[in-house]
C-alpha positions in Angstrom: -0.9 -8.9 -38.3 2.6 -8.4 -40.2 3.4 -5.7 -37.4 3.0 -8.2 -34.6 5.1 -10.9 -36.2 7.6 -8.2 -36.9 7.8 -6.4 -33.6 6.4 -10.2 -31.5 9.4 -9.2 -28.7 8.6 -5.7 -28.0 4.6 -5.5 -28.0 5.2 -8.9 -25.6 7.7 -7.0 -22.8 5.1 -4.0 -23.5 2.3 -6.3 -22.2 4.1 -7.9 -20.0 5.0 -4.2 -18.2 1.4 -2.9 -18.6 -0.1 -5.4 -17.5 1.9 -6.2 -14.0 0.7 -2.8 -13.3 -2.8 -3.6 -13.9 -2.4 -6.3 -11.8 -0.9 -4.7 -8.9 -4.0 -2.1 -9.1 -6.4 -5.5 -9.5 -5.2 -7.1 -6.1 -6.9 -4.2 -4.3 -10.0 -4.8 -6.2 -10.3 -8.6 -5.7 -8.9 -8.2 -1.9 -12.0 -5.6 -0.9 -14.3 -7.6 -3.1 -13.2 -11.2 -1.5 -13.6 -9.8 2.4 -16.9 -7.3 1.8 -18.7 -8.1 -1.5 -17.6 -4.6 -2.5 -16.7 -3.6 -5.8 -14.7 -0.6 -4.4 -14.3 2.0 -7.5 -12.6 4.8 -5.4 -9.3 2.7 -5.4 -8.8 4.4 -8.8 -8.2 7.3 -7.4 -6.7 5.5 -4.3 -4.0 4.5 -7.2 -4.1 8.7 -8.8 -3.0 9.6 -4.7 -0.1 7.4 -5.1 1.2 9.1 -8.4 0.9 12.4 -7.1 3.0 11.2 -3.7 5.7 10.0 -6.2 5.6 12.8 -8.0 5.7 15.1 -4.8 8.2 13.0 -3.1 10.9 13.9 -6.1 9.8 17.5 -6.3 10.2 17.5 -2.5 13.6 16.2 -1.4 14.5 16.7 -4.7 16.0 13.6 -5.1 18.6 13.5 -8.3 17.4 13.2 -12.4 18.9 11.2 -14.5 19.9 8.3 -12.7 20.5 5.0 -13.8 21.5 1.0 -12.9 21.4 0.5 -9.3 20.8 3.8 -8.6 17.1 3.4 -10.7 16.1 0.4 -8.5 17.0 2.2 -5.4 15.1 5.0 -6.4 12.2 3.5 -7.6 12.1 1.3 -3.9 12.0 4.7 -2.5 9.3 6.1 -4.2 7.5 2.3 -3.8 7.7 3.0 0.1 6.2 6.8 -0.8 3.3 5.3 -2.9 3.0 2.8 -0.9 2.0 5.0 2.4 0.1 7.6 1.0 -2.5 5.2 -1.0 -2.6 2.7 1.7 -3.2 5.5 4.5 -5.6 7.0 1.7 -7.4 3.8 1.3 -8.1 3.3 5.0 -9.5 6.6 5.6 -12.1 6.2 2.5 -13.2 2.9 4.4 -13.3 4.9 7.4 -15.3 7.7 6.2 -16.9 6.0 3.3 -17.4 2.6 4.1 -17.8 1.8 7.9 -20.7 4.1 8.8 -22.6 2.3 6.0 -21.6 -1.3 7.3 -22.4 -0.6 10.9 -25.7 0.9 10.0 -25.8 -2.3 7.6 -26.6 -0.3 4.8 -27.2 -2.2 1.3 -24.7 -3.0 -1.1 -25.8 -0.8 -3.2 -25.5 2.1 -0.9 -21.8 0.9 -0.4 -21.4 0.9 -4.3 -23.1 4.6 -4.3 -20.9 5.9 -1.7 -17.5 4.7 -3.6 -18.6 6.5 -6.4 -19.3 9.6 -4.6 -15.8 8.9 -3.2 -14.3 8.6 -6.3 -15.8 12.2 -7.9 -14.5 13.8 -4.8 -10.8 12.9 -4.9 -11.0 13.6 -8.4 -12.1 16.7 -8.0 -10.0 17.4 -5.1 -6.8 16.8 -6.8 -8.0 19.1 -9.8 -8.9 22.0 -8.0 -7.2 22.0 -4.6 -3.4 20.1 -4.5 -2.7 20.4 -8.3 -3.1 24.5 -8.4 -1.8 24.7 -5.3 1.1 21.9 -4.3 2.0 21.7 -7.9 1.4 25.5 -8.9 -0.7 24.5 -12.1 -3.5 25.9 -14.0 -6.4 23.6 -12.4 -7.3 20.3 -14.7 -4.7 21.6 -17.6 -2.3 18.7 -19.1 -0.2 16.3 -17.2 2.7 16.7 -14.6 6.0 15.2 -15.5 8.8 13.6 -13.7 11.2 16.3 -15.1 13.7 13.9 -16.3 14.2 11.5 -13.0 14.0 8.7 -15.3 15.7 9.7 -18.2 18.8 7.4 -18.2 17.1 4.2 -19.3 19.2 1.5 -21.1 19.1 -1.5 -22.4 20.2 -4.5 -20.1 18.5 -7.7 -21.6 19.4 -8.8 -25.4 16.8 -11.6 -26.9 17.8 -12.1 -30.5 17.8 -8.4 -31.9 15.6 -7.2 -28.8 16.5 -5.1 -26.5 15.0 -5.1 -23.2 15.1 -1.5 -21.4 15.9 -1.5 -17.6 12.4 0.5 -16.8 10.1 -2.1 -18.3 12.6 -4.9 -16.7 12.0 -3.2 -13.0 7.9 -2.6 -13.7 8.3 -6.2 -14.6 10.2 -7.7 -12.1 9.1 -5.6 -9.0 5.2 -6.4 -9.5 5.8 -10.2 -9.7 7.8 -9.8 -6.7 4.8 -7.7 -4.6 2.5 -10.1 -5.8 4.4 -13.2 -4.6 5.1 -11.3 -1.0 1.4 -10.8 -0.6 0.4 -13.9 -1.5 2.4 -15.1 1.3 1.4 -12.8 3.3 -2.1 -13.9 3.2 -1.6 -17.3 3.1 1.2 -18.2 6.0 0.5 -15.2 8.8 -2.3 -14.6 11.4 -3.1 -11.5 9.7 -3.7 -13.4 6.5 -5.4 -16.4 8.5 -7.6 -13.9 9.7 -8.6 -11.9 6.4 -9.3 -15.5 4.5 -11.9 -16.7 7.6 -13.6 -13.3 7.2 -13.9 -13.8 3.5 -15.4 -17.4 4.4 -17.6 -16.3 6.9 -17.4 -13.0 8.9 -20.3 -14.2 11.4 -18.3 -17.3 12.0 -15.2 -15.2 12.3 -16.4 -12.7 14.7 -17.2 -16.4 17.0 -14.1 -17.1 16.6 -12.6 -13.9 18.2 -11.9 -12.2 14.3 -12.0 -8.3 15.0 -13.6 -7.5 11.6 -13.3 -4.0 11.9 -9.6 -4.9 12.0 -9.3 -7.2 9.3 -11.6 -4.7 7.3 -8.8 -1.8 7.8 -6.0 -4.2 7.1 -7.3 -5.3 3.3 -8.1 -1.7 2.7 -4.2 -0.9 3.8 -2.7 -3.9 1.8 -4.9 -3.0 -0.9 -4.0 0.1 -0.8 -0.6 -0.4 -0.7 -0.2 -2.0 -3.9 -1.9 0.1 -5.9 0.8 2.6 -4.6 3.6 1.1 -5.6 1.6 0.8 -9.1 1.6 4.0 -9.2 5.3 4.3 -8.3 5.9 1.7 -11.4 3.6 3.4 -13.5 5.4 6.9 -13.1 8.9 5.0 -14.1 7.3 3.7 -17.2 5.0 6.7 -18.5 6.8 9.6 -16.4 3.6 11.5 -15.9 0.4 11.7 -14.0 -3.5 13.5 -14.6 -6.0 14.1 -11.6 -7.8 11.4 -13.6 -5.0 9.1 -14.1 -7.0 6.2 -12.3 -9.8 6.4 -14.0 -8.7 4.2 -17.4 -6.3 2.3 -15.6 -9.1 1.7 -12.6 -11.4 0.1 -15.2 -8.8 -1.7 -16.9 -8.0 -3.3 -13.5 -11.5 -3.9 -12.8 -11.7 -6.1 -16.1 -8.0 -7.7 -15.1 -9.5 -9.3 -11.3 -12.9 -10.1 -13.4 -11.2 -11.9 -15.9 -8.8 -13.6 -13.5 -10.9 -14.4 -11.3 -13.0 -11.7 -9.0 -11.8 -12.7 -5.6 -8.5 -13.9 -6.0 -5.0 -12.8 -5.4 -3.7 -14.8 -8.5 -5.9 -14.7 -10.4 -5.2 -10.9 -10.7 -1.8 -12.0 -11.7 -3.1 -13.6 -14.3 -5.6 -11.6 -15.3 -3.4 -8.5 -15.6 -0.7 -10.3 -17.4 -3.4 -11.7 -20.0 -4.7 -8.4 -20.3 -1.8 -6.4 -20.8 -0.8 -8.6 -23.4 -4.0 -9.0 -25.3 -4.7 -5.0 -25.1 -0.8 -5.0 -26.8 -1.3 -7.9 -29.5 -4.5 -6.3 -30.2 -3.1 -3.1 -30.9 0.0 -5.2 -33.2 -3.1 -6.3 -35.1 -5.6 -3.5 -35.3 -4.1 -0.3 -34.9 -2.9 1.9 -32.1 -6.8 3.1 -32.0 -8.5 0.5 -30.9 -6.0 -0.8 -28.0 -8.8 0.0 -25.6 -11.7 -1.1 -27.6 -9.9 -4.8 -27.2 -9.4 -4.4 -23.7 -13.0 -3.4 -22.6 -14.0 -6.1 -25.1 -12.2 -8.9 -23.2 -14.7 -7.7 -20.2 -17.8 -8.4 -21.9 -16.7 -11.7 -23.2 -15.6 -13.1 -19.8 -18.9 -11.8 -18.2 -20.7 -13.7 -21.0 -19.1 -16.7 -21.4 -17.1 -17.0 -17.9 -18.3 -15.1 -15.3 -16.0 -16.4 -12.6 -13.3 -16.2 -14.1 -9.8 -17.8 -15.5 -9.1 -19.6 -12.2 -12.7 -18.3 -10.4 -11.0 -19.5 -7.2 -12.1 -17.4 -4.1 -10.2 -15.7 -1.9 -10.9 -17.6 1.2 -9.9 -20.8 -0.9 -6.4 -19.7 -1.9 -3.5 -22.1 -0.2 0.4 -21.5 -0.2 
């Protein structure tokens, strides 16, 4: 308890950082969820995809190390837009070979659920055995690929008392909130958007009303997609390396952020990542290092027992600008 009192700044900016990545990850979650009724657990790996397509994106053009200031923030857009691409185009094709055949045969839920597991295992194993060795010229599943120093110039920009805020954690920060924000009014204030909330409503009123579900389907996959790529883009500029089973933690840590936000909705992810990150951090302040993610799958079972909806339990088709 001393240890959080002692060090209250930095565990809170550490919480703050993990847990707008968490959040980024949960809005695809609570986006497939709020238009299908689909716990998708392939976008995990959707998020893994985008890691690797930062990581290859620096190796490629080999775009310069140590970089700092504006520089950083330029860089890190870059690889957003790289992220970005490669898990949103990733996450359309799993609905499109995972997920549509099963909803046009109208296959059960639970066939759906079986499907994005399989999914899951496959990129998994796909990234292991297949691009690691041979992209990245690796022994297959052995340790963790670095940035190589791209972000090694990090600073301190932001002074609170004797705190120092460093400039990765204040981009992380700063660019999730600002992705959240732009897709929140994305969904709320275009057609698009109009069009994603009705489904969520009601599809079978939807389709009536001239709603090309199939459409609407793609699009949340892509959005949600998206996002969890320029997670990944943050996550490689605050931990500077990547695992063929990177998702896989961070996935279910997500998963427990839109479930304790609010299953369904766009802010409540917000919330429920920030909460998150910053219980998981006070909790390893308090407990020990050890147990970090014994708190964090703890706050799961405790929402699912005592509030099943939620922090806000506001549904997606409900949200307003």
């Amino acid at each position: 308890m001393n240890n959080l009192f002692s060090q209250f700044w930095p565990y809170t900016i550490d919480g703050l950082s993990l847990g707008a990545i968490y959040a980024l990850v949960a809005l695809g979650y609570t986006m497939v969820y709020g238009v299908l009724r689909l716990i998708n657990f392939a976008h995990s790996e959707i998020f893994m995809v985008g890691t690797f397509a930062v990581l290859g994106t620096l190796h490629l053009f080999g775009m310069p190390a140590n970089v700092g200031g504006f520089a950083l923030v330029g860089l890190v857009l870059a690889l957003a837009v790289a992220g970005g691409v490669a898990s949103g185009g990733s996450a359309v094709l799993l609905e499109y070979v995972a997920y549509r055949p099963l909803r046009r045969r109208g296959a059960s839920r639970l066939a759906a659920l079986i499907s994005a597991i399989g999914a899951s295992l496959f990129l998994q194993q796909l990234f292991a055995r297949l691009v690691i060795p041979k992209a990245f010229n690796l022994p297959k599943e052995k340790g963790a690929l670095p940035v190589q120093g791209h972000f090694a110039h990090k600073s301190d920009v932001v002074h609170i008392g004797g705190f120092e805020l460093p400039n990765d954690k204040l981009i992380v920060i700063v660019g999730a909130v600002l992705m959240m924000i732009a897709l929140d009014m994305f969904v709320n204030r275009t057609k698009l958007g109009r069009g994603i909330r009705a489904t969520a409503q009601d599809p079978e009123t939807a389709v009536l009303m001239g709603v090309n579900i199939d459409r609407i389907v793609t699009a949340t996959f892509a959005l949600g997609g998206a996002m969890a790529g320029v997670a990944a883009a943050l996550y490689m500029l605050r931990f500077e390396e990547t695992r063929f089973d990177v998702g896989f933690l961070l996935g279910i840590k997500a998963f427990t952020a839109a479930v304790l936000g609010g299953i369904g909705n766009l802010r409540g992810a917000l919330v429920g990542g920030i909460v998150l990150g910053l219980i998981e951090m006070y909790g390893a302040a308090v407990f020990g290092s050890e147990w970090q993610n014994v708190v964090a799958f703890s706050v799961l079972v405790l929402v699912l027992m005592f509030r099943p909806t939620g922090i806000l339990g506001e549904s997606l088709q409900q949200a307003r600008a």
